[in-house]
PDB file of N, CA, C and O in Angstrom:
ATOM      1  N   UNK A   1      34.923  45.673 179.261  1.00  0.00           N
ATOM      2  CA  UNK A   1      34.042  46.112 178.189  1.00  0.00           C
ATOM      3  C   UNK A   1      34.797  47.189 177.391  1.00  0.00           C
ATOM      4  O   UNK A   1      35.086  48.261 177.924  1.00  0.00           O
ATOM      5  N   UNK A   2      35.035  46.980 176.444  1.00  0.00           N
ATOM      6  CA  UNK A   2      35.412  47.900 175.420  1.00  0.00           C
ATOM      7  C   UNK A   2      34.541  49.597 175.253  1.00  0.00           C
ATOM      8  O   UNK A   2      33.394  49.995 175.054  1.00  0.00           O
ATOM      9  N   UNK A   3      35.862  50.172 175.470  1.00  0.00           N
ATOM     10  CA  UNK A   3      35.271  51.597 175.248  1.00  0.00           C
ATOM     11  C   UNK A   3      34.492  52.175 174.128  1.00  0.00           C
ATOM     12  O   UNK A   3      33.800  53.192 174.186  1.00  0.00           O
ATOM     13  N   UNK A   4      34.681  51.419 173.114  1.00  0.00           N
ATOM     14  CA  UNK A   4      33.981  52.155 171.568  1.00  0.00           C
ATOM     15  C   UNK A   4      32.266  51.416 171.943  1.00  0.00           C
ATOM     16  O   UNK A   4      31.309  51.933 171.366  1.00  0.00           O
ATOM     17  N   UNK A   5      32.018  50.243 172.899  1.00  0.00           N
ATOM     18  CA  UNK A   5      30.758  49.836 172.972  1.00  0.00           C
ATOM     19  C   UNK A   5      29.666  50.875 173.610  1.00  0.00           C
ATOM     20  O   UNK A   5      28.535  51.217 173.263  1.00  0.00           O
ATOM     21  N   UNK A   6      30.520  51.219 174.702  1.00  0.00           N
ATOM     22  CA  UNK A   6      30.177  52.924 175.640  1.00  0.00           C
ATOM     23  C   UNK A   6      29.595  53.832 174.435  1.00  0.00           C
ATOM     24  O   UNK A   6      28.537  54.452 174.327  1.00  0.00           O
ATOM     25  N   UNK A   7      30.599  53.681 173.651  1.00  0.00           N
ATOM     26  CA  UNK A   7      30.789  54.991 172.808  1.00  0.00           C
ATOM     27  C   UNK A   7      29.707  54.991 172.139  1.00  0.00           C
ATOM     28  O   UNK A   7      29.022  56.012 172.206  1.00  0.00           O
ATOM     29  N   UNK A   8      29.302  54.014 171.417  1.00  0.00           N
ATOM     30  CA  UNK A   8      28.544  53.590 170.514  1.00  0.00           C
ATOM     31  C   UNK A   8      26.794  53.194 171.056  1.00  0.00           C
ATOM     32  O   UNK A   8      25.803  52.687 170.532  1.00  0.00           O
ATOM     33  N   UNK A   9      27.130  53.724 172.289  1.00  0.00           N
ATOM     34  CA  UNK A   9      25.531  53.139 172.716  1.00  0.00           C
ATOM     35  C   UNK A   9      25.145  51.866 173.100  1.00  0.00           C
ATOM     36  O   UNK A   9      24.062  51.568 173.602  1.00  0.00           O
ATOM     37  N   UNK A  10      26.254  50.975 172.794  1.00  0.00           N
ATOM     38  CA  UNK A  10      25.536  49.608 173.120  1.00  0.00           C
ATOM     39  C   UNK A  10      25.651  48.863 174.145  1.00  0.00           C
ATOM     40  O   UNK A  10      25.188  47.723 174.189  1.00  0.00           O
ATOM     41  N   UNK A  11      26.398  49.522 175.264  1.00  0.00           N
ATOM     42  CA  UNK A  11      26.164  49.044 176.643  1.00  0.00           C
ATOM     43  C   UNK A  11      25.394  48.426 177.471  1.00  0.00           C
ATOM     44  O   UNK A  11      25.501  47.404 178.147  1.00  0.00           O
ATOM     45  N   UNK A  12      24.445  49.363 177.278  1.00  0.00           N
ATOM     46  CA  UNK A  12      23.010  48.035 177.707  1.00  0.00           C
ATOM     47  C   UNK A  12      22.709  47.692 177.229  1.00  0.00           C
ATOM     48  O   UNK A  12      21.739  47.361 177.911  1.00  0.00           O
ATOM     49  N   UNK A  13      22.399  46.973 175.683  1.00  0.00           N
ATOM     50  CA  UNK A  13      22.064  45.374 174.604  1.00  0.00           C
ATOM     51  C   UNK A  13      23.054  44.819 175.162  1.00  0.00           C
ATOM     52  O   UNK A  13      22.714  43.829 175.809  1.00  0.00           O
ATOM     53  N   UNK A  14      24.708  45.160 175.194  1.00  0.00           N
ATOM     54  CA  UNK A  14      25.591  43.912 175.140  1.00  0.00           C
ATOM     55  C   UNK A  14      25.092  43.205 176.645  1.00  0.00           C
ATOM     56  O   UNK A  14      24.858  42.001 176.739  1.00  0.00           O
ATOM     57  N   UNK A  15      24.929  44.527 178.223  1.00  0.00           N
ATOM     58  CA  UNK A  15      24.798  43.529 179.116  1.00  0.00           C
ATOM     59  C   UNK A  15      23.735  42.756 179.002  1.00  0.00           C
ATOM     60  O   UNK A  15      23.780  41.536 179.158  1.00  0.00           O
ATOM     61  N   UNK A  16      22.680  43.418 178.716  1.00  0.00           N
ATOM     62  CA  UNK A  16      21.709  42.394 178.439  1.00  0.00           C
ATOM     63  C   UNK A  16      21.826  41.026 177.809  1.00  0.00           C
ATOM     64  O   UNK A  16      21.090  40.141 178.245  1.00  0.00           O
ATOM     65  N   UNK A  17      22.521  40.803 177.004  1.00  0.00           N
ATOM     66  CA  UNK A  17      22.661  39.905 176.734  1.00  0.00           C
ATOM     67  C   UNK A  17      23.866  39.076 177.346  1.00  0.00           C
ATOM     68  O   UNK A  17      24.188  37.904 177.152  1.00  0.00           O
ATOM     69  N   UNK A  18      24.259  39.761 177.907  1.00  0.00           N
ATOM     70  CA  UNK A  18      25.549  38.822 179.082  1.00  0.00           C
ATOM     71  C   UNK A  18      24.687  38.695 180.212  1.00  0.00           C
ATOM     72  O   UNK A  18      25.062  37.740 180.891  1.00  0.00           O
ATOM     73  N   UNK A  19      23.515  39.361 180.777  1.00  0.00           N
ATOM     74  CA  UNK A  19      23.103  38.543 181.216  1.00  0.00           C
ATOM     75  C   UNK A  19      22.184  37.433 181.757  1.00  0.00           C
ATOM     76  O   UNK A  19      22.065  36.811 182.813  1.00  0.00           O
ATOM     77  N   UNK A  20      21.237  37.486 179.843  1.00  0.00           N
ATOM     78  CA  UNK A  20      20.736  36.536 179.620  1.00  0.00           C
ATOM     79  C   UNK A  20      21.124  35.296 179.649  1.00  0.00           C
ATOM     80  O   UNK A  20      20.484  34.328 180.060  1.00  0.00           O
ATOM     81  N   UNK A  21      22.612  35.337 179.029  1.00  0.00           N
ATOM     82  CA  UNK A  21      23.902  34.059 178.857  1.00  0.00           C
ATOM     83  C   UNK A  21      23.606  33.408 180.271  1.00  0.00           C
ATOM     84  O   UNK A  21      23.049  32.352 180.571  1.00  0.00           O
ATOM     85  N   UNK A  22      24.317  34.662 181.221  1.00  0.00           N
ATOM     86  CA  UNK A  22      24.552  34.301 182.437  1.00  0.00           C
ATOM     87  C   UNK A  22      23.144  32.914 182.905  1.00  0.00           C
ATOM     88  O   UNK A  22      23.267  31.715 183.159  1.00  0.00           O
ATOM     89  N   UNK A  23      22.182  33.622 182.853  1.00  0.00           N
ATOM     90  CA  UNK A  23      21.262  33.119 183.339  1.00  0.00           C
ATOM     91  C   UNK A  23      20.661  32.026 182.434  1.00  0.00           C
ATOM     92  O   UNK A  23      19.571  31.594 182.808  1.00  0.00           O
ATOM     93  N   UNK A  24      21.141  31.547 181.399  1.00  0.00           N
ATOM     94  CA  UNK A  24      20.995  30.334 180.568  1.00  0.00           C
ATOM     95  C   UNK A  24      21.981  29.205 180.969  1.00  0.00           C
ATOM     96  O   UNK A  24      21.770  27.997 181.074  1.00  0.00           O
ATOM     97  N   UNK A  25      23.225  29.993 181.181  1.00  0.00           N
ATOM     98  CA  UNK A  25      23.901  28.774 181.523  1.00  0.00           C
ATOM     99  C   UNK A  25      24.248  28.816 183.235  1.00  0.00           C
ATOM    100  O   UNK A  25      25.220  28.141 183.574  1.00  0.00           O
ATOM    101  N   UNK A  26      23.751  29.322 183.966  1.00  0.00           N
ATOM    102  CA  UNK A  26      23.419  28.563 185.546  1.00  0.00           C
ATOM    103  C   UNK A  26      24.445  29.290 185.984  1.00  0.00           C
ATOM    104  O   UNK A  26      25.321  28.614 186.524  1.00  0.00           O
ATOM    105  N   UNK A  27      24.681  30.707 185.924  1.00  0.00           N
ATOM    106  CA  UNK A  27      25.476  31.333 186.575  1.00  0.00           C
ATOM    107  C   UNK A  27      26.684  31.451 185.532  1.00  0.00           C
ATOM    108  O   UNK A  27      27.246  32.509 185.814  1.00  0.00           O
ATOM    109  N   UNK A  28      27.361  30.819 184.414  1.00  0.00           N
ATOM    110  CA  UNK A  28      28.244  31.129 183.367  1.00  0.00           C
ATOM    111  C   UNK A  28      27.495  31.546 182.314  1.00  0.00           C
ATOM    112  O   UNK A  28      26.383  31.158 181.960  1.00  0.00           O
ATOM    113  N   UNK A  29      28.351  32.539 181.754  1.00  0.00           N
ATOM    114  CA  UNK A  29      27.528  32.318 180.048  1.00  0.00           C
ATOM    115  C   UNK A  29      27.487  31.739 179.393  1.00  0.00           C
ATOM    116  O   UNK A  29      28.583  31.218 179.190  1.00  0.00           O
ATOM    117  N   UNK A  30      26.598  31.352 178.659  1.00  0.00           N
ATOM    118  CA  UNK A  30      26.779  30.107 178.252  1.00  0.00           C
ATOM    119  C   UNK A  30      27.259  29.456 177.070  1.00  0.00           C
ATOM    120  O   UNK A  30      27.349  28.252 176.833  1.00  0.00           O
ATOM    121  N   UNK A  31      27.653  30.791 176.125  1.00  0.00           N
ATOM    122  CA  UNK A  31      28.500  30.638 174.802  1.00  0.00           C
ATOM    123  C   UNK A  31      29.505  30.506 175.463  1.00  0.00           C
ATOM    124  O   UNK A  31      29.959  29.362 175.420  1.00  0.00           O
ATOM    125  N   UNK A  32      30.226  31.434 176.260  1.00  0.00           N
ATOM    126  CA  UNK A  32      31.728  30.816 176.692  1.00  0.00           C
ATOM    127  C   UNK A  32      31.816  29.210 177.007  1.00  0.00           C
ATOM    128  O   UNK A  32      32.574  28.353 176.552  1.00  0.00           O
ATOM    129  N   UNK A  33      30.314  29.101 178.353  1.00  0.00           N
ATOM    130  CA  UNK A  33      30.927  28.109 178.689  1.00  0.00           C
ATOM    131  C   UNK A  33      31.568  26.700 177.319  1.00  0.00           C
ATOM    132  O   UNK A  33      32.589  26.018 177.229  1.00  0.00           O
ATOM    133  N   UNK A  34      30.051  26.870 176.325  1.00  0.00           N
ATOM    134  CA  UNK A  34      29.985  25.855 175.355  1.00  0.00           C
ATOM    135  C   UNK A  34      31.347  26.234 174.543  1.00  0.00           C
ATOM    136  O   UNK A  34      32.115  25.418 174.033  1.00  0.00           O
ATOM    137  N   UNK A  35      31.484  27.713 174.536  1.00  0.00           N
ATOM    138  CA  UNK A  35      32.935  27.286 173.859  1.00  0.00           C
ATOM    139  C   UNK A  35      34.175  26.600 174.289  1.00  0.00           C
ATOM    140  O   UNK A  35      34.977  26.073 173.519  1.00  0.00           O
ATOM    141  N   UNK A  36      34.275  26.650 175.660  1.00  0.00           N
ATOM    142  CA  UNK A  36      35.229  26.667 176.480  1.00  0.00           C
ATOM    143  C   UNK A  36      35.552  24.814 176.369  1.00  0.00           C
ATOM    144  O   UNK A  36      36.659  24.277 176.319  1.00  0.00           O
ATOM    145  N   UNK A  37      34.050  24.071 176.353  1.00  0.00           N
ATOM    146  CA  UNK A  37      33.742  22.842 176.178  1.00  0.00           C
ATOM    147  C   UNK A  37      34.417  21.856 175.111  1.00  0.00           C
ATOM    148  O   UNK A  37      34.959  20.757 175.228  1.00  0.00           O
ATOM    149  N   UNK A  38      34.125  22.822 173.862  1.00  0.00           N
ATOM    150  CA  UNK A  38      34.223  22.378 172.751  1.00  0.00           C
ATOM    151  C   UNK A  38      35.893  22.955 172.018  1.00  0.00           C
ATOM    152  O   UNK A  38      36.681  22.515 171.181  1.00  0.00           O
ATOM    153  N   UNK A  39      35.848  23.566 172.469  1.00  0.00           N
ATOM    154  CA  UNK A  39      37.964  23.792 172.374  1.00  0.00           C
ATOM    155  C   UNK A  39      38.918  23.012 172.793  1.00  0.00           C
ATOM    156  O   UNK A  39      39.243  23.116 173.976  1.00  0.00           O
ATOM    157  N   UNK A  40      39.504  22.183 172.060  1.00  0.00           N
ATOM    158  CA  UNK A  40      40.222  21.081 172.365  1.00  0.00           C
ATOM    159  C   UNK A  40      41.692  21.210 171.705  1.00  0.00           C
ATOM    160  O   UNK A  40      41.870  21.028 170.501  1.00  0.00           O
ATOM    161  N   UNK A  41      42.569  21.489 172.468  1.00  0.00           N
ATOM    162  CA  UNK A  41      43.674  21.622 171.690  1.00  0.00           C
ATOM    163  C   UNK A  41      44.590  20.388 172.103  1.00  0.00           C
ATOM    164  O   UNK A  41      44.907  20.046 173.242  1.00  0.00           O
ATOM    165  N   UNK A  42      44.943  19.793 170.853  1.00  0.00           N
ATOM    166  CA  UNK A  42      45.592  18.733 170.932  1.00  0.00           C
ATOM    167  C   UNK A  42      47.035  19.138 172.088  1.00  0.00           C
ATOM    168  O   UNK A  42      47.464  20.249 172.399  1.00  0.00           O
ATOM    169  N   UNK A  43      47.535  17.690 172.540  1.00  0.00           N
ATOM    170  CA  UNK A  43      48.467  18.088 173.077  1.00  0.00           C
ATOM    171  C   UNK A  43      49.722  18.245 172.142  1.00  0.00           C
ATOM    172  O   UNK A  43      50.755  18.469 172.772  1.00  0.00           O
ATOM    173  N   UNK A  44      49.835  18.188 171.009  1.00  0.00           N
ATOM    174  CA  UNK A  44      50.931  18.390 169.647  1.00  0.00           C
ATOM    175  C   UNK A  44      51.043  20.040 169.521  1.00  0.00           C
ATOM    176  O   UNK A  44      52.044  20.755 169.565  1.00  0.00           O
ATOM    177  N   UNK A  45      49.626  20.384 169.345  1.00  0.00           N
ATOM    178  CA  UNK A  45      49.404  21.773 169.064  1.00  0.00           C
ATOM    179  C   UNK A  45      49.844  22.484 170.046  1.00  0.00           C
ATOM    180  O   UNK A  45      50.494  23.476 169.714  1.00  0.00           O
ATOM    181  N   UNK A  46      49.623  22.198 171.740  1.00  0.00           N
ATOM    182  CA  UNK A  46      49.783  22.882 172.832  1.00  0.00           C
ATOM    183  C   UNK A  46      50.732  23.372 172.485  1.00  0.00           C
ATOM    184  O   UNK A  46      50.902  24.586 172.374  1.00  0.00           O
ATOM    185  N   UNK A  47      52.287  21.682 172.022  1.00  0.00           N
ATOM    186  CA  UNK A  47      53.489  22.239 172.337  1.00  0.00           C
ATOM    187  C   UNK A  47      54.326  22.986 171.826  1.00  0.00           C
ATOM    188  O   UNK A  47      55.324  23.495 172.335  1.00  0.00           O
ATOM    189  N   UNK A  48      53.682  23.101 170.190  1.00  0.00           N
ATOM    190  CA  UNK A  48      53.777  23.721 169.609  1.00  0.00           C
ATOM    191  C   UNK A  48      53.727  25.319 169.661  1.00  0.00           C
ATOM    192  O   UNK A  48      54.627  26.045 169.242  1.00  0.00           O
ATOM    193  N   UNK A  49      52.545  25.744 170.234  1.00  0.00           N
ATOM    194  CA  UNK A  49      52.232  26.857 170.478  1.00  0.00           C
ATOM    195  C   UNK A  49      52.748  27.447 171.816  1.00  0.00           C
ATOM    196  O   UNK A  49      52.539  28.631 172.078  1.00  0.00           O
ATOM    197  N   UNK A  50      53.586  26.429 172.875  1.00  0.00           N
ATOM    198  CA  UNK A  50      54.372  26.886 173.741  1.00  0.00           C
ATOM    199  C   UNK A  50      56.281  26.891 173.347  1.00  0.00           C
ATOM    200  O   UNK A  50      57.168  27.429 174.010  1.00  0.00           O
ATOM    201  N   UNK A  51      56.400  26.153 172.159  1.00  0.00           N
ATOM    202  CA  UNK A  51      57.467  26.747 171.938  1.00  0.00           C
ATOM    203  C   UNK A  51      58.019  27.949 171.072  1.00  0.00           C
ATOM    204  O   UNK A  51      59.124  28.489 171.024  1.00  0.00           O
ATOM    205  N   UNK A  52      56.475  28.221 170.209  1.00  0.00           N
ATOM    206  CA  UNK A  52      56.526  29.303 169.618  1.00  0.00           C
ATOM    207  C   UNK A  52      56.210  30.791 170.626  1.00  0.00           C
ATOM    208  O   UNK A  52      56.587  31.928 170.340  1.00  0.00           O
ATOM    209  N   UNK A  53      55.542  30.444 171.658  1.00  0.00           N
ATOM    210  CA  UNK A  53      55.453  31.617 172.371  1.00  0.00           C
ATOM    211  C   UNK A  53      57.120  31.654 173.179  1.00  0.00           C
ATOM    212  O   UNK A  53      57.471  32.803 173.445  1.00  0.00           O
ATOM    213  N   UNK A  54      57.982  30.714 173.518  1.00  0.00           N
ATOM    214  CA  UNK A  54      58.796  30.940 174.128  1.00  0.00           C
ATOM    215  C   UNK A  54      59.861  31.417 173.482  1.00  0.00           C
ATOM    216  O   UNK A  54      60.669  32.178 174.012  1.00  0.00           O
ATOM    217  N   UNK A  55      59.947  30.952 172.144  1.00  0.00           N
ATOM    218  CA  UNK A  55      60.596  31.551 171.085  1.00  0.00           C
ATOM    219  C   UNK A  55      60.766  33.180 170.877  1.00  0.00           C
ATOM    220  O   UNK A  55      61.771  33.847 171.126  1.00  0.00           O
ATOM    221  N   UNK A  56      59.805  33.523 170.475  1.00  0.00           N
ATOM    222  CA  UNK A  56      59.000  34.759 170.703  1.00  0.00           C
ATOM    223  C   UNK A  56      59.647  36.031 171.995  1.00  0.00           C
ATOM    224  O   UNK A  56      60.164  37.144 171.895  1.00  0.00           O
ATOM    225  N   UNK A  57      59.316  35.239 173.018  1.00  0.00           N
ATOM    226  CA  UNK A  57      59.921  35.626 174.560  1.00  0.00           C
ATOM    227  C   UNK A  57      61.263  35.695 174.246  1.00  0.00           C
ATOM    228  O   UNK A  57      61.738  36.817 174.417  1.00  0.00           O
ATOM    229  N   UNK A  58      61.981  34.899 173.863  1.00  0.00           N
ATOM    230  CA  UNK A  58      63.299  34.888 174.092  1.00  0.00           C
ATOM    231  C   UNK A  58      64.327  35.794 173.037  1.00  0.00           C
ATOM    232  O   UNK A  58      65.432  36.250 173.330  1.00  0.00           O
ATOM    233  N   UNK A  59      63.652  35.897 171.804  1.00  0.00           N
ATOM    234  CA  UNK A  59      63.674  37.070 170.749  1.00  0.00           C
ATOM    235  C   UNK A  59      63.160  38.247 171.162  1.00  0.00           C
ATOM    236  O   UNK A  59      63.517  39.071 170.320  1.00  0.00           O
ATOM    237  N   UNK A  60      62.612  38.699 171.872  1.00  0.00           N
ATOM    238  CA  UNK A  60      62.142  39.959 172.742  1.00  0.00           C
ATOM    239  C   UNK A  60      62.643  39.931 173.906  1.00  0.00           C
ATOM    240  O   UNK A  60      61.996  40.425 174.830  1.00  0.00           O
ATOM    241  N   UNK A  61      63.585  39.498 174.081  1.00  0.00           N
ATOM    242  CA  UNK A  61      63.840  39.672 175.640  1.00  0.00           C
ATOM    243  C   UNK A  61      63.128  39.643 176.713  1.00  0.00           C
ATOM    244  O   UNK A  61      63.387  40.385 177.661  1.00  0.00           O
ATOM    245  N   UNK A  62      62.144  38.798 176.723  1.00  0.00           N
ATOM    246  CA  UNK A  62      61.318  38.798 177.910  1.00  0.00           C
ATOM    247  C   UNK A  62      61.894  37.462 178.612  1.00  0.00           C
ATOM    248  O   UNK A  62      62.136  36.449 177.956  1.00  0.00           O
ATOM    249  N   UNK A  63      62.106  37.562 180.118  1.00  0.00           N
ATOM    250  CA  UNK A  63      61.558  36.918 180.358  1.00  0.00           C
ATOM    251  C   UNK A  63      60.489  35.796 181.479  1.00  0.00           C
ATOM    252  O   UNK A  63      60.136  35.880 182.656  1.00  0.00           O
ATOM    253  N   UNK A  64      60.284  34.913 180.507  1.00  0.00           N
ATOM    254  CA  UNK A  64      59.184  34.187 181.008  1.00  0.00           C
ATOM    255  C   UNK A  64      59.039  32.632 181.295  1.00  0.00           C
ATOM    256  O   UNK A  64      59.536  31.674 180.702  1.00  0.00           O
ATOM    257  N   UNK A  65      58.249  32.688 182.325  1.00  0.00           N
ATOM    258  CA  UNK A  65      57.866  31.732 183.184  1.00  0.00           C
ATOM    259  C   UNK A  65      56.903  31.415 183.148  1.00  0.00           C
ATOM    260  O   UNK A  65      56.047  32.160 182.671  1.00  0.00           O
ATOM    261  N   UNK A  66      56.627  30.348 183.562  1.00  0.00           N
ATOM    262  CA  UNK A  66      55.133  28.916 183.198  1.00  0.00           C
ATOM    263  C   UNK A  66      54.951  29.325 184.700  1.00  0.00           C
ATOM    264  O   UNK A  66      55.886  30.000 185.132  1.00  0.00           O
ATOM    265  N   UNK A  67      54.002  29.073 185.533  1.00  0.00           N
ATOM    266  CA  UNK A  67      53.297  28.963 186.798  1.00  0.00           C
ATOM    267  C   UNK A  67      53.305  27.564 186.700  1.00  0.00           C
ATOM    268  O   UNK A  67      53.227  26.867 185.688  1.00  0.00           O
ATOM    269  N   UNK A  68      53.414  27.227 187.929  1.00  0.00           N
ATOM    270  CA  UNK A  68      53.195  25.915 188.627  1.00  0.00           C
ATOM    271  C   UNK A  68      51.888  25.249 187.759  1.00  0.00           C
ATOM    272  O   UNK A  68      51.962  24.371 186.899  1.00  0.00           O
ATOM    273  N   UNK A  69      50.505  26.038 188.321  1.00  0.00           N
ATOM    274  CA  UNK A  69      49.509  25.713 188.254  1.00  0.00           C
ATOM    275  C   UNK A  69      49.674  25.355 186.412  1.00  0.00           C
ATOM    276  O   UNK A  69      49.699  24.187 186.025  1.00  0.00           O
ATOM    277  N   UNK A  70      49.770  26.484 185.473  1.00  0.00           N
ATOM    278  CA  UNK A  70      49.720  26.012 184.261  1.00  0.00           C
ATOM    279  C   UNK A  70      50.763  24.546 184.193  1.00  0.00           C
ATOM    280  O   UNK A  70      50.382  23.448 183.787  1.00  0.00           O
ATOM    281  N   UNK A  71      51.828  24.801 184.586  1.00  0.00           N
ATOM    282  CA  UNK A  71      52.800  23.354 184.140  1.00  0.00           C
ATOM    283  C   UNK A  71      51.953  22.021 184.153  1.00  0.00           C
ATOM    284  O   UNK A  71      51.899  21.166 183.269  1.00  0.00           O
ATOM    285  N   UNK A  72      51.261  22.056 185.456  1.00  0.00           N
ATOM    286  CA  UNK A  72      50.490  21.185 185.767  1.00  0.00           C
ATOM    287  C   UNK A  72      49.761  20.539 185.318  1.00  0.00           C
ATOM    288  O   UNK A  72      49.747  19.309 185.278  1.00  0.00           O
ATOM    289  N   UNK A  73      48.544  21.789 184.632  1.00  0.00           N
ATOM    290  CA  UNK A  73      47.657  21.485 183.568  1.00  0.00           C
ATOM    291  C   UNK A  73      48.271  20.601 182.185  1.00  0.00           C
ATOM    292  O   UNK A  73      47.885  19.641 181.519  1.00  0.00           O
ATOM    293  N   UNK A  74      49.246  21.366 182.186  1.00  0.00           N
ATOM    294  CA  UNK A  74      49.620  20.844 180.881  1.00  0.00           C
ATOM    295  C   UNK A  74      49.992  19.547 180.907  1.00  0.00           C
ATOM    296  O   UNK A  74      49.743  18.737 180.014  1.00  0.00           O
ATOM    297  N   UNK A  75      50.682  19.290 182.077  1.00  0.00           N
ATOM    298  CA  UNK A  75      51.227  17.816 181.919  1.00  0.00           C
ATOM    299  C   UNK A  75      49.879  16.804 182.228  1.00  0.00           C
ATOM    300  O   UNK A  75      49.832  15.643 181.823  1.00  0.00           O
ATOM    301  N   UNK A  76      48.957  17.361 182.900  1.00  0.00           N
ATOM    302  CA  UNK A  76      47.807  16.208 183.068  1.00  0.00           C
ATOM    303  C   UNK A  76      46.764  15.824 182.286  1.00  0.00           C
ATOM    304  O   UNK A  76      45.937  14.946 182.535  1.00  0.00           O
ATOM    305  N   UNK A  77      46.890  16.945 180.750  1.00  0.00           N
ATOM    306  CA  UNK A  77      46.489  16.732 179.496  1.00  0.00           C
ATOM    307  C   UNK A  77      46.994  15.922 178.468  1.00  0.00           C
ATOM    308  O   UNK A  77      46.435  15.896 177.371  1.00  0.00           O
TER     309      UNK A  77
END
């Protein structure tokens, strides 16, 4: 939770309403979940957006590694 929400007083509206979510969608919230649903990223776009992040990495000197588990995902999409 973001500190300026504290700040600002709205701590208890926002949980409240996280966990109304919660309890609409059966233990998830249920805008995430529906967003989570409805987000579809092509697999063109994925690869796109993984060679621009690796790009990125490799111009910053980071570096970085895929996890098993993500590789996975990706290839079974």
């Amino acid at each position: 939770m973001p500190l300026w929400m504290y700040e600002a007083g709205l701590l208890e509206r926002v949980m409240d309403w996280v966990r109304g979510e919660v309890i609409i969608g059966s233990g998830y919230p249920y805008v995430i979940e529906t967003a989570d649903q409805t987000a579809v990223l092509q697999a063109e776009d994925r690869q796109i957006f993984f060679r621009i992040l690796q790009d990125w990495a490799e111009a910053a000197q980071l570096n970085l590694r895929f996890s098993r588990k993500m590789v996975s995902k990706v290839r079974r999409r």
